[in-house]
MINU-649573 format. One record per residue (C-alpha): x, y, z. Coordinates in steps of 0.2 Angstrom, whole numbers, plus 5000, padded with zeros to 4 digits. Layout:
MINU-649573
XYZ/...
This chain:
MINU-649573
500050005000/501450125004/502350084990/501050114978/500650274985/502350324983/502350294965/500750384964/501550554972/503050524961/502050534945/501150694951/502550774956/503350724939/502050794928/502150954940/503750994937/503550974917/502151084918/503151204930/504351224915/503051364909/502951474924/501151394929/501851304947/501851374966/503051224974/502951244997/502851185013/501651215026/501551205048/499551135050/498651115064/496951035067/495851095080/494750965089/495750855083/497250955093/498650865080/499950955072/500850925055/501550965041/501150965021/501650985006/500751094990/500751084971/499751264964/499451274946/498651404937/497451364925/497051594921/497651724927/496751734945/496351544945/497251384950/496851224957/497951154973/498450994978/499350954994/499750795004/499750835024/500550725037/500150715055/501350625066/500850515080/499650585094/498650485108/499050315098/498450395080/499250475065/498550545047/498850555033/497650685020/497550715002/496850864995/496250954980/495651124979/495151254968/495651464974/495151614967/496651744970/495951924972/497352034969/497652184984/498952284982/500552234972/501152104985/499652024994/498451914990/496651824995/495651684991/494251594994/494651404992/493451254990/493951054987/493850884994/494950765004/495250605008/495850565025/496850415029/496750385048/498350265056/498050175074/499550125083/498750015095/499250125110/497750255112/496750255128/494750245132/494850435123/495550435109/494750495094/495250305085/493950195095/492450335088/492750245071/492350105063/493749985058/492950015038/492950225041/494950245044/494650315026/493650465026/493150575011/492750745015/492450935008/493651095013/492951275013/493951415021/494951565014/496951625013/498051775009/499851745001/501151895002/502551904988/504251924997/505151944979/504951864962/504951674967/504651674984/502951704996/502351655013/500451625014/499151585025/497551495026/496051445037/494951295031/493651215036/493451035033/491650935034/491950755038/490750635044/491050585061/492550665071/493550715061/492550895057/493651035062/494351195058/496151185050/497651335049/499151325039/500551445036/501951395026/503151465011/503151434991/504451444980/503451534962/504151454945/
């Protein structure tokens, strides 16, 4: 299983870079934190545009073991960049995930694990939320975003990430 997602995010990240070759490609890494479910992580982005003031996003987010559980999400968004200024700007993002939950065996009578079924470790879900990105110069930016991600079951929670991208 790992192994073939490996080859999955390789492929991506293959035919990302031959289309970052035309100047299309946003390329970073993210601090993210998810609130009720009080886990910390870190991710990794792919933004292309596909206009001017559109691009879709896909990322992959890891949480590291908490309470006996870990996680792993895929996403895939769509933003909408509202230029501010010549440095700054917003978007309103939409997209689905897919969740992979991990139990380590060691979680106690409250961890969030024993709420799920043994066939809901993988849970699709839908994001909603809204960011801001600044320019520091030509390639680089630091951005941040607040997401909220509808899941059935526990996993429902409000997300944050704030990261930097390198620009193609």
């Amino acid at each position: 299983m790992r192994r073939t997602i490996l080859y999955i995010l390789v492929m991506v990240v293959t035919a990302l870079a031959a289309r970052a070759e035309y100047g299309e490609m946003n390329v970073g890494s993210y601090y993210t934190r998810g609130f009720k479910t009080g886990m910390d992580g870190v991710g990794i982005s792919f933004k292309g545009y596909t206009s001017y003031n559109k691009r879709r996003v896909m990322s992959l987010e890891y949480y590291p073991k908490k309470d006996g559980l870990s996680c792993y999400a895929f996403n895939y968004e769509s933003n909408y960049l509202l230029e501010v200024g010549q440095r700054l700007r917003l978007f309103p993002s939409s997209g689905i995930s897919v969740t992979m939950w991990h139990s380590h065996g060691d979680y106690d009578e409250n961890s969030a694990y024993l709420r799920m079924d043994k066939k809901n470790k993988y849970k699709l879900g839908i994001n909603l939320g809204a960011g801001a990105e600044c320019l520091i110069n030509k390639h680089w930016l630091i951005m941040a975003e607040g997401k909220y991600q509808f899941m059935h079951g526990i996993s429902n929670q409000f997300v944050v990430s704030a990261g930097i991208h390198y620009r193609f």
